[in-house]
N, C-alpha and C positions, 0 to 999 in steps of 0.2 A: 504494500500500500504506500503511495506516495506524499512524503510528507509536506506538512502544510505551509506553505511560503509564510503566515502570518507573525508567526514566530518573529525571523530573521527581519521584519520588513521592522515591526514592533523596534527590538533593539538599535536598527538604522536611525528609526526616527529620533529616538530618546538620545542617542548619541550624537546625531545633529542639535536637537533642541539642547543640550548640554553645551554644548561648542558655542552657540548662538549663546548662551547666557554668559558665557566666560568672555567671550568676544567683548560682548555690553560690558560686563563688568572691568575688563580691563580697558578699553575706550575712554569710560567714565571717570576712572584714577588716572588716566591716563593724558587721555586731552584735555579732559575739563567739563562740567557742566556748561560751561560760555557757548560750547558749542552745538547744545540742544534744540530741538522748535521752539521758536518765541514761546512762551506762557503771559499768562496778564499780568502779571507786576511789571512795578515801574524797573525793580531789581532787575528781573530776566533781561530785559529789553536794553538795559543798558551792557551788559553782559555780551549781548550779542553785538552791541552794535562797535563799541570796541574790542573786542575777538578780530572783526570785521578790520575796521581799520588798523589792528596793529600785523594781520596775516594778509591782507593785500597792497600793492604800489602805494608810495605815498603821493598822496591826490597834491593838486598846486592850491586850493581853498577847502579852508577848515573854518566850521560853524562851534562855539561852544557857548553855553547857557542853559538855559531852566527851560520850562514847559512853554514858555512864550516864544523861546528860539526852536524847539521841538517842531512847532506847525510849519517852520518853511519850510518844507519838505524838498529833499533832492532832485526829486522829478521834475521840481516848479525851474530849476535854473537849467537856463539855457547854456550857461559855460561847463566845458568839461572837468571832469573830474573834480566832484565837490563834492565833500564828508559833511554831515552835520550830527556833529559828537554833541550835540544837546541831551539834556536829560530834565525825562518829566519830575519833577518832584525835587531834584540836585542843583547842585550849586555849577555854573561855571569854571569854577575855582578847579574843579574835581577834572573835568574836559581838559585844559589848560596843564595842568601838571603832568598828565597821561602824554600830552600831544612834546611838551616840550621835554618829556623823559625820553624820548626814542632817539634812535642814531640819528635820523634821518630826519626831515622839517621840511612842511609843506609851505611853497613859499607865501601863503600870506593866512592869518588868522582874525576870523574876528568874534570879536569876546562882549557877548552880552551883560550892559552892565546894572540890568532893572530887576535883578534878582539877588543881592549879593548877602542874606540871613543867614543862609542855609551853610553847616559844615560840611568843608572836604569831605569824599569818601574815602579815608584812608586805604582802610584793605579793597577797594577795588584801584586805587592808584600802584598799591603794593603789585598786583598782581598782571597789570598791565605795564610795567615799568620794568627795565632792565633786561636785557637779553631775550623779550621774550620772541623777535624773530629769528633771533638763531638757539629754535629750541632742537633737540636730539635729533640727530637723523629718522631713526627708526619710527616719529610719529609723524611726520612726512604724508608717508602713501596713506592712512588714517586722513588727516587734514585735506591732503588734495581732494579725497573720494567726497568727502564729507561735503567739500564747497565745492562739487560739481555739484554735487544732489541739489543745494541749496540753487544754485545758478538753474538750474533745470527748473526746480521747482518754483524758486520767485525769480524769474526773468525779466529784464528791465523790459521797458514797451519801448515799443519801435521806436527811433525818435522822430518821424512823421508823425507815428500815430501818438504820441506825448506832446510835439509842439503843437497839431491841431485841437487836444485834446485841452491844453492851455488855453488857445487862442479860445474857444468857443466857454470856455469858464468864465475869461475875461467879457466877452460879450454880454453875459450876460448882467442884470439890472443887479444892483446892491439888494442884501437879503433884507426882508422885511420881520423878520422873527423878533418878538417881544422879549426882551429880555431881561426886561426891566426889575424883575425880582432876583436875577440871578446878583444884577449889578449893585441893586441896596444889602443884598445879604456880601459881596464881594467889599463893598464900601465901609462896610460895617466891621470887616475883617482885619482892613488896611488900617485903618484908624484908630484900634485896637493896638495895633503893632507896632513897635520902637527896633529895629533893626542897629543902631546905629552903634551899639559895640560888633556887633559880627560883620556889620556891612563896611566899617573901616577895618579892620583885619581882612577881610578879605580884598577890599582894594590896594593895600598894600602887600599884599600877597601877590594879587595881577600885574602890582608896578615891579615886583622884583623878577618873576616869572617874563615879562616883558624885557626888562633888558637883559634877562641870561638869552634868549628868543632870539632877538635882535643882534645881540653879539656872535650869534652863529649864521646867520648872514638871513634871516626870515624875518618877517612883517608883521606885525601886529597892530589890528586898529580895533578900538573901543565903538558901540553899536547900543542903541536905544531903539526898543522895539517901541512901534507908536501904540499906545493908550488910550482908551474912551477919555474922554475930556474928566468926567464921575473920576475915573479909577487917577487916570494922573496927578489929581489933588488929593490925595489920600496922603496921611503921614508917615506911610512903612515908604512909597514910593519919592513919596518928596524928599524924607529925610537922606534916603539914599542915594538919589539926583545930587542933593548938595554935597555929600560924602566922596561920591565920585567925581564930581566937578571940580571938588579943590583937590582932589589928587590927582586930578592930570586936566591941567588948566590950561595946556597946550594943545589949540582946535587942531594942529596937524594930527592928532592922537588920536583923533575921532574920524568917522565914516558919518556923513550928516545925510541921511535919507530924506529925499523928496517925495514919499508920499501921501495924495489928497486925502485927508482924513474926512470928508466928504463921501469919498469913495468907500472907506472903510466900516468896517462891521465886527463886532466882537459876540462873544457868547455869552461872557459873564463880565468886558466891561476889559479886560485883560487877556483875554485869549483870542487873539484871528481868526475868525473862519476862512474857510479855504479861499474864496476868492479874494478876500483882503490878503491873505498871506501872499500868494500870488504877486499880485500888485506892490506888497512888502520888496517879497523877493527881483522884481524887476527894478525897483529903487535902486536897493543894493547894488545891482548889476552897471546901474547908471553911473552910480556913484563911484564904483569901482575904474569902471570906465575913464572915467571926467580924471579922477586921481592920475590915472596913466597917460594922460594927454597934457596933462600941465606942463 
């Protein structure tokens, strides 16, 4: 009588499924959780997104800031190769130390300064700093596999179909959404809030990180994201406008965007929505411009 294949077929499998757990497990010690699928925190997200920028070319424009630099999203700019190391919920400060710990420096940064309460993230600076592109050979083919998948999986849009995609964004009419209770309970937040021992440490933090920056031959300019007229008078923001204003009271130090606040729309009074961002981001781009033409 011939015996039954299910046996042998049994033990294949268990001994793959074993192999595939050992793989995971050493992967995870190994490259890092950084390099999982997004999850919802602000944590993951940020995780990934310097993963990203410390394991691919270093780009010529680098974004750093809080949840208000977060919304200009990559796709909105028309120049190549642009990082926006923003993080929801983080300080600047934390972006900025990561960008200027690496060999290499992207030739120009700019550093939002409407956020500056919030502390460094120390251990996520620990762990993106120092050597981390020349990590061991052997996790290499690991990393490569992993940011094909990623490329495969989140692939940039066409840039036809991203600049039409823009353009018809742009066309359209400024959003008409109420927001009005988002911006008194936001108002009420700001006015609450005294920033001004951590938002001068952190600006002197930015001015020292700036000239080590500068002295390796790369650019850095200071950026104000614009503000519902409600949110700009509040005293977390005003107090911190003036804290930054006299620590770099040199307008060459600044990027002055011309965006029509007219045109503009917020959520909560402080956050862009998409077509304001947009319109943000093509500022930027102007301003950028206009700099290199002087």
């Amino acid at each position: 009588m011939p015996k039954s294949p299910t046996f042998p077929w049994l033990v294949k499998c268990a001994g793959t499924a074993v192999a595939l757990l050992l793989v995971c497990h050493l992967a995870t010690r190994w490259v890092g959780t950084s390099l999982q699928q997004p999850a919802v925190t602000t944590r993951d997200g940020a995780l990934i997104t310097f993963n990203r920028y410390v394991q691919e070319s270093v780009p010529d424009l680098v974004l750093v800031g809080s949840s208000l630099t977060w919304r200009l999203k990559e796709d909105y700019f028309s120049l190549p190769r642009v990082r926006n190391l923003a993080q929801a919920g983080g300080s600047p400060v934390t972006g900025l130390e990561i960008v200027a710990n690496q060999v290499r420096l992207p030739k120009t940064i700019l550093i939002e300064t409407n956020v500056l309460s919030r502390a460094v993230d120390k251990p996520l600076v620990d762990r993106f700093s120092g050597g981390v592109r020349g990590q061991a050979l052997f996790l290499r083919p690991v990393r490569t596999a992993i940011a094909a998948y990623e490329t495969w999986n989140h692939a940039p849009p066409n840039p036809a179909q991203a600049r039409a995609a823009r353009e018809d964004l742009l066309r359209q009419p400024p959003s008409e959404f109420d927001n009005h209770v988002y911006v008194e309970r936001g108002v009420e937040e700001m006015n609450a809030d005294n920033p001004a021992a951590a938002a001068s440490a952190s600006a002197l933090r930015i001015r020292q990180l700036i000239a080590e920056i500068e002295r390796r031959g790369a650019h850095a300019l200071l950026i104000e994201i614009p503000l519902s007229p409600e949110m700009y008078e509040t005293r977390s923001f005003r107090v911190t406008r003036t804290i930054v204003h006299d620590t770099f009271p040199d307008r060459s130090a600044w990027l002055r965007l011309n965006a029509p606040l007219s045109e503009l729309r917020w959520a909560d009074g402080a956050h862009l929505d998409e077509r304001s961002a947009l319109i943000v981001v093509r500022a930027i781009e102007r301003a950028l411009t206009e700099r290199v033409e002087r």
